[in-house]
TIVO-563496 format. One line per 10 residues: number of its first residue (from 1); their letters; for each residue z, x, y of C-alpha. Coordinates in Angstrom, 2 decimals. Each point is the difference from the previous one (the first is absolute). Example, Ala and Ser with C-alpha at 12.3 -4.5 7.8 and 13.67 -1.06 7.14 Angstrom:
// residues 2
1) as) 7.80:12.30:-4.50  -0.66:1.37:3.44 .
END
This chain:
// residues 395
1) xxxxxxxxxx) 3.88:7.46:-1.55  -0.47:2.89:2.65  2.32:2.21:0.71  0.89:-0.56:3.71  3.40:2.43:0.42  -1.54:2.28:2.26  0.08:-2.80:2.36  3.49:-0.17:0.18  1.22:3.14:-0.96  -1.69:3.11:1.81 .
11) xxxxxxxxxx) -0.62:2.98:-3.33  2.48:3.01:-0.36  -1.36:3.07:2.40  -1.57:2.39:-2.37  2.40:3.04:1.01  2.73:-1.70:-1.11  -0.83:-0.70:-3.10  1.95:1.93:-2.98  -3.08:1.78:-1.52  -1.34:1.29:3.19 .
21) xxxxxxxxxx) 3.11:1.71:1.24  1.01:0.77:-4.10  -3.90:2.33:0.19  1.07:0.86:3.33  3.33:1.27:-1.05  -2.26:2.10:-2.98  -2.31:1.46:2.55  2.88:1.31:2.36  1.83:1.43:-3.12  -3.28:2.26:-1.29 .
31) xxxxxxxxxx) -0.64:1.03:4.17  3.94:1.35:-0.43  -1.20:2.13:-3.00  -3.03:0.96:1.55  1.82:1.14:2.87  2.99:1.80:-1.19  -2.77:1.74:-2.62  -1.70:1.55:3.04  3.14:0.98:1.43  1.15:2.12:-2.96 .
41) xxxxxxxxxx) -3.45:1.71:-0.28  0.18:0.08:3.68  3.04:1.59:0.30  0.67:3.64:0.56  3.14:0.22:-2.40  -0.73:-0.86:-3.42  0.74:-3.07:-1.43  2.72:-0.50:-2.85  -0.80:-0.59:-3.30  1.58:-3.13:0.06 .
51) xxxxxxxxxx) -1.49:-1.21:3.31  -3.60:0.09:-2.06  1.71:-1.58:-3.25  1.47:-2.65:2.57  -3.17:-0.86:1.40  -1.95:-0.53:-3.39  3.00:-2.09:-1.19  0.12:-2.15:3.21  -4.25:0.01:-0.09  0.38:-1.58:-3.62 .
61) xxxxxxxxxx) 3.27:-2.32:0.67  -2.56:-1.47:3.27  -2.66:-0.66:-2.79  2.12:-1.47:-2.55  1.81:-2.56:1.94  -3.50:-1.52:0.66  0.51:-1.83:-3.68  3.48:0.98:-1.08  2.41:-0.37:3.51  3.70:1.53:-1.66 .
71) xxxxxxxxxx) -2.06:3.02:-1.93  -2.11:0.77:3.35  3.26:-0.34:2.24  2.13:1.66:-2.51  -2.84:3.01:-0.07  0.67:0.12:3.99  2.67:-0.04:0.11  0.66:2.92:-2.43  -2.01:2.03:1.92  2.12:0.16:3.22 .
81) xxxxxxxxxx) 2.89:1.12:-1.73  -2.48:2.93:-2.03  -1.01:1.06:3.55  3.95:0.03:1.27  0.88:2.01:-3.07  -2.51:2.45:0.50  1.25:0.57:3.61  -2.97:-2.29:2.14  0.53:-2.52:2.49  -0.74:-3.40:-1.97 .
91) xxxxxxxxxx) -0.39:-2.01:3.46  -3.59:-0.83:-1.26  0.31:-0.59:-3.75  2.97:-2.51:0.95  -2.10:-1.72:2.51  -2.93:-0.39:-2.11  3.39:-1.45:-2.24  0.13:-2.68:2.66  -3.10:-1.34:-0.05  0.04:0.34:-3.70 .
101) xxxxxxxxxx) 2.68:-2.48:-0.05  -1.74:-2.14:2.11  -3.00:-0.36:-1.59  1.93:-0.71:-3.17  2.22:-2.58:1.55  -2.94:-1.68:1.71  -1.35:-0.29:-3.48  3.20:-1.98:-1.61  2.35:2.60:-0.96  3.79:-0.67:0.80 .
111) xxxxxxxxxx) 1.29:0.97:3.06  2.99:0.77:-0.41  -0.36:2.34:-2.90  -3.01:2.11:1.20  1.77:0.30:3.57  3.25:1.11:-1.44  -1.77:2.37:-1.92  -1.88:1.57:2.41  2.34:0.07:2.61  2.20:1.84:-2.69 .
121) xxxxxxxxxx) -2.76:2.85:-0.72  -1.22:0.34:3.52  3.22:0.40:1.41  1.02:2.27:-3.41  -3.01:2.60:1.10  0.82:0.42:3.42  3.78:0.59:-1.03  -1.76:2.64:-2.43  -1.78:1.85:3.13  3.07:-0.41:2.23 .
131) xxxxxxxxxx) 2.92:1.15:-2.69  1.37:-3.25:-0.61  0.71:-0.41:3.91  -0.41:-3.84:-0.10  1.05:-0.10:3.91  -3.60:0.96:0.92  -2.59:-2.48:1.69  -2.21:0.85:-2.66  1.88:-1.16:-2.84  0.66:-3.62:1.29 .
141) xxxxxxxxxx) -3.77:-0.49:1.37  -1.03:0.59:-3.32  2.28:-2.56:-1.52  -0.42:-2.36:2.89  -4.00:0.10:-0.01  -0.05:-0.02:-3.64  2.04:-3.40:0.20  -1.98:-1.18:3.26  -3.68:0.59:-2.05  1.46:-2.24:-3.56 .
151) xxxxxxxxxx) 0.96:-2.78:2.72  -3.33:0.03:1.90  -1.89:-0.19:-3.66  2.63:-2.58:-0.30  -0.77:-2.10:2.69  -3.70:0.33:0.15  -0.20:-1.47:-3.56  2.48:-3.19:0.47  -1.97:-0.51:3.52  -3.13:-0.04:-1.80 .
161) xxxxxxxxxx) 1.44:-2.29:-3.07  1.25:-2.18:2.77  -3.40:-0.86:1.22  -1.41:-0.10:-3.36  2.27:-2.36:-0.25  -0.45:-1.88:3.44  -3.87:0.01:-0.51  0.21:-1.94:-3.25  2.72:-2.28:1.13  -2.56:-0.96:3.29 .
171) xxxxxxxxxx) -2.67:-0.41:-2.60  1.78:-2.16:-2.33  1.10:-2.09:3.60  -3.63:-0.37:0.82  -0.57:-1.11:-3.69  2.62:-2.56:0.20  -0.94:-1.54:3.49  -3.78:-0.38:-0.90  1.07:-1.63:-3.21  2.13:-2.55:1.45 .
181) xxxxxxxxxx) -2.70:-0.68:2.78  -2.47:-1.25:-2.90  2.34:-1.75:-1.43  1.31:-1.76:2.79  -3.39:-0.73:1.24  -0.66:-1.35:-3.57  2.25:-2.12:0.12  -0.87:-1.12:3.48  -4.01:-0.72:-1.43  1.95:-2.10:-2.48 .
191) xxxxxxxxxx) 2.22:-2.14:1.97  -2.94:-0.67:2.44  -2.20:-0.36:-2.73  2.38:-3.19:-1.02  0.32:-0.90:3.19  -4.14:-0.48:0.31  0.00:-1.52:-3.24  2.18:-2.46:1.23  -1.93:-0.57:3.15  -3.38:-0.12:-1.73 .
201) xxxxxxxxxx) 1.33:-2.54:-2.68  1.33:-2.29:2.97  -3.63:0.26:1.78  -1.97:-0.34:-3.03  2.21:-3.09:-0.86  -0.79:-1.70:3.24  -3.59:0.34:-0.15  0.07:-1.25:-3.31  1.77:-3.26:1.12  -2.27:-0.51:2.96 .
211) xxxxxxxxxx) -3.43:0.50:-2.27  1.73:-2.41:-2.15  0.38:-2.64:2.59  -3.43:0.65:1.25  -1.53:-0.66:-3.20  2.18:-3.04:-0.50  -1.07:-1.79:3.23  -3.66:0.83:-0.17  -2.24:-3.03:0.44  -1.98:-1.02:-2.91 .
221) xxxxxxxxxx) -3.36:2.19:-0.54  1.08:3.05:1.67  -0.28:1.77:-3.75  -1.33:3.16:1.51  3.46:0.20:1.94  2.35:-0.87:-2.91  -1.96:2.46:-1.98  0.54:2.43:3.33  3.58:-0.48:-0.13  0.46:0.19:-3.38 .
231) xxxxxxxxxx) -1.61:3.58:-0.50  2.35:0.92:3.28  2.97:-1.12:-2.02  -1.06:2.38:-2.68  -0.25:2.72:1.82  3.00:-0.40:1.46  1.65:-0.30:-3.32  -2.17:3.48:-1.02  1.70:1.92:3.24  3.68:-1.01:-0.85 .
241) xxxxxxxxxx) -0.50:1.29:-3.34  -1.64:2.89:1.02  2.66:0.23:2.54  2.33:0.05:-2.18  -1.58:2.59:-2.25  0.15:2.31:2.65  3.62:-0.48:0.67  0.89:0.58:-3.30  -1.31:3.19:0.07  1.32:1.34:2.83 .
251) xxxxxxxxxx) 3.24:-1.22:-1.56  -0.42:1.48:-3.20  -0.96:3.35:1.62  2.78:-0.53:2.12  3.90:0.27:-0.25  0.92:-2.66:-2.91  0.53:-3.34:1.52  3.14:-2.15:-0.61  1.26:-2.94:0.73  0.05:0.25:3.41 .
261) xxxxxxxxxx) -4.25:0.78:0.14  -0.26:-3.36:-1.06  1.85:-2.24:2.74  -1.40:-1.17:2.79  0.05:2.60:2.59  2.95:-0.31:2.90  -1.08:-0.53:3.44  1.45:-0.66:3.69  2.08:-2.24:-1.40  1.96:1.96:-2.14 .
271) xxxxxxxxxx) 0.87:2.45:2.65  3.59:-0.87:0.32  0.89:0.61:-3.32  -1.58:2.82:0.11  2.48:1.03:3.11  2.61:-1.11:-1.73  -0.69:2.40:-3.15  -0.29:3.00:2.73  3.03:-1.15:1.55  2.04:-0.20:-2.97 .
281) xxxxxxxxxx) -1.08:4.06:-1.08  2.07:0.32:3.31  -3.25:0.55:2.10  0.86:-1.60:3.57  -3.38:-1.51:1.28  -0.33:-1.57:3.31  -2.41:-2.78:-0.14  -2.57:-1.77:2.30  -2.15:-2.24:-1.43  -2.49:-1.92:2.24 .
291) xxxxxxxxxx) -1.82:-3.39:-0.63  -2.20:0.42:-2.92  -2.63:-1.96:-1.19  1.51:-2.57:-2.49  -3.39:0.20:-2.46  -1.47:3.41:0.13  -2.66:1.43:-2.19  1.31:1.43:-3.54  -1.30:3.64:0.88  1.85:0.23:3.17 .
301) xxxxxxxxxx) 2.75:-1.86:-1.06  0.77:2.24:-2.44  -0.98:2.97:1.68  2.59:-0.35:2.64  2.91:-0.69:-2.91  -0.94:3.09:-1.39  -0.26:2.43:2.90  3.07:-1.26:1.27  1.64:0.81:-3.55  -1.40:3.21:-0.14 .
311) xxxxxxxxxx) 1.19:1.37:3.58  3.23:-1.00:-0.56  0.59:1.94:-3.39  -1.35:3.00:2.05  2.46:-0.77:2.42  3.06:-0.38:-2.49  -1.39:3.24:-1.76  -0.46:2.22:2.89  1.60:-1.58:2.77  3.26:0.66:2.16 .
321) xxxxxxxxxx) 1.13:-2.95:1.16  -0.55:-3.92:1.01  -3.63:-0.99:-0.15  -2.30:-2.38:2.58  -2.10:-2.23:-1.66  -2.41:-1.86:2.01  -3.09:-2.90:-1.53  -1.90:-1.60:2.86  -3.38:-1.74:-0.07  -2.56:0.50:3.07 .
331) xxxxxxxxxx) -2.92:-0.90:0.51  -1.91:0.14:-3.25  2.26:2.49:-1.51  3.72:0.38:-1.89  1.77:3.30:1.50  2.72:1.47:-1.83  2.10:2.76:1.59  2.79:1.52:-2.04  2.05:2.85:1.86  3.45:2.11:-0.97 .
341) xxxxxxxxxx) 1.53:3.68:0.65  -1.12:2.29:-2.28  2.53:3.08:-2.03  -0.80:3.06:2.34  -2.19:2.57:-1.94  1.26:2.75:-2.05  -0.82:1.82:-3.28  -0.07:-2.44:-2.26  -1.09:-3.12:2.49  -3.39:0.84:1.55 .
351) xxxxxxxxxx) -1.06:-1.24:3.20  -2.90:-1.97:-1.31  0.14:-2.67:-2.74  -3.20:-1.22:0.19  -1.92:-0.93:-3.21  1.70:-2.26:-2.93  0.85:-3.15:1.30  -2.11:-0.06:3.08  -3.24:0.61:-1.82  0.66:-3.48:-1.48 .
361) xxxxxxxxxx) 1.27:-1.31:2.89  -3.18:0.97:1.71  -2.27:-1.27:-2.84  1.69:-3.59:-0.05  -0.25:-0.28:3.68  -3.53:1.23:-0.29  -0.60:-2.80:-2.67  0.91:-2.62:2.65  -2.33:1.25:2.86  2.89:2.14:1.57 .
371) xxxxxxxxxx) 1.42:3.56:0.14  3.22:1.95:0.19  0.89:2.62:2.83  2.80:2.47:-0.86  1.64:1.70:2.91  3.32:2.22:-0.31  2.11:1.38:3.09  2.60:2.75:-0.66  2.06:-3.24:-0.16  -1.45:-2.68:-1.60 .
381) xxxxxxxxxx) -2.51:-1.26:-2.43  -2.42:-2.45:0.90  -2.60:-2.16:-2.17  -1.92:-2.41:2.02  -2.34:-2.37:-2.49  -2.40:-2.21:0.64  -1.86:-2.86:-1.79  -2.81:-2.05:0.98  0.61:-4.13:-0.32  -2.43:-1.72:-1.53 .
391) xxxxx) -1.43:-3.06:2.24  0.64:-2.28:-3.03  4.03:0.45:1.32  1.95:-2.85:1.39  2.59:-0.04:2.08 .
END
């Protein structure tokens, strides 16, 4: 089955992503050495000892966190307090320290611990530089930006999880409706399979009665007729029991079949129980039913028992509210129009519930000549069916 998510959910924008902005973090940390290397060859004082230690520490802590995050922070991290020791301003080493933290955070580490930590050691290296005056600005941006880059690492990971997580849950949704559409229109293909089955042995019975009686009252001589017949009666036989051959597979390939596959199948007739099964799940349907005909043809007969059943589970399942049922025959037709307010749509109730149901509400009606029209205000959902009579009908 094809994977059909993207149609639903639109894909995570690239710069977001965790191991963009974890390289991204890696690249701005080696332009910080880069940079503070040509401004201590730059410069016209010389640099300290430790300022050039610091920077080779800090250049290898950058590379090491690439596979091992608390040795390559912990490297960093060393080196801004080996550059306040020695008497340099370790305003760059620490902020290389943030992104450090970052990148390792973005990449699973815990939060909590490698923010701590490096709020700790940034903050300890500019209390170094400023003899332990922890009233300067400098002291708390260090701590505060330290903290501020573990969260964003943080966040960016869990945000990313989260629609990891979304994405598969939409796919797995898709999954699940597209299974339950096959198997509701299998089951569908094997109720009106039963349904033809029953129709087709009622036909084929008839015309086996009435080439009985015309061979039976055949004059004398008229062999070549009897003969006629006969062979017609034979081939009649042969197409109910390859009829039924047919049926049987589409049963067997079908949902099993139980008892009920087997009993006749309901009709017009048996629309008030059906009302009253509706009405006792505590669904409150309005009814008009016209003047139908008294002896309609199997197919349509059936199909209008079954469309009728089908809209109104829709309705108990997603409607909000009392339901209008109306079955009127025309001229030449059966119209069914089933109408109810609908939940209003949110998160977890879309807008749109077409499929399911209505695909084999639209094949039975489809069966019998007809066709269904679905139609939804912000308000209400409608389902106007329609099946063709047959002209065998009597009223």
């Amino acid at each position: 089955m094809t994977d059909t998510a993207p149609q639903y959910l639109r894909p995570e924008a690239w710069f977001r992503r965790p191991a963009v902005l974890d390289r991204g973090a890696f690249v701005v940390s080696l332009a910080a050495v880069v940079g503070e290397v040509i401004h201590l060859v730059g410069d016209a004082a010389p640099a300290p000892a430790g300022g050039w230690v610091a920077l080779v520490v800090v250049l290898a802590g950058v590379l090491v966190a690439r596979g091992r995050a608390w040795a390559g922070l912990a490297l960093v991290l060393t080196a801004a307090v080996v550059a306040a020791a020695s008497g340099w301003e370790p305003i760059t080493l620490w902020t290389i320290g943030v992104f450090t933290v970052f990148s390792v955070t973005v990449r699973g580490a815990s939060t909590l611990a490698a923010g701590l930590l490096t709020a700790a050691v940034t903050a300890l290296s500019e209390a170094l530089v400023a003899s332990f005056e922890l009233g300067r600005p400098e002291v708390t941006l260090a701590a505060m930006t330290s903290i501020a880059g573990a969260a964003a690492g943080s966040a960016v990971l869990s945000q990313h999880r989260w629609w990891r997580s979304l994405e598969e849950q939409t796919r797995q949704a898709v999954v699940t409706r597209e299974v339950e559409a096959e198997r509701r229109v299998a089951e569908e293909r094997v109720r009106i399979a039963r349904d033809l089955h029953d129709v087709v042995g009622h036909e084929v019975a008839v015309v086996s009665m009435h080439l009985g009686l015309a061979e039976v009252g055949l004059p004398d001589g008229a062999d070549a007729s009897r003969r006629a017949l006969a062979d017609a009666r034979v081939g009649v036989q042969s197409v109910l029991r390859e009829t039924q051959e047919i049926l049987t597979l589409l049963r067997a390939s079908g949902p099993s079949a139980d008892d009920d596959d087997r009993r006749p199948a309901p009709g017009v007739a048996a629309l008030p129980a059906l009302l009253d099964s509706f009405s006792g799940s505590g669904l409150d349907v309005r009814v008009q039913l016209g003047e139908l005909p008294r002896h309609l043809d199997v197919t349509v007969d059936t199909a209008v028992y079954r469309i009728v059943q089908e809209a109104l589970t829709n309705a108990l399942k997603h409607g909000d509210g009392p339901v209008d049922l109306s079955v009127t025959a025309g001229v030449g037709a059966i119209t069914i129009v089933v109408s109810n307010p609908v939940h209003e749509p949110g998160p977890d109730r879309p807008a749109d519930r077409r499929g399911l149901g209505l695909v084999g509400m639209t094949e039975r009606a489809r069966s019998a000549g007809g066709d269904v029209v679905v139609s939804r205000t912000p308000d209400v959902f409608r389902v106007v069916a329609t099946v063709t009579m047959d002209q065998r009908s009597d009223s």
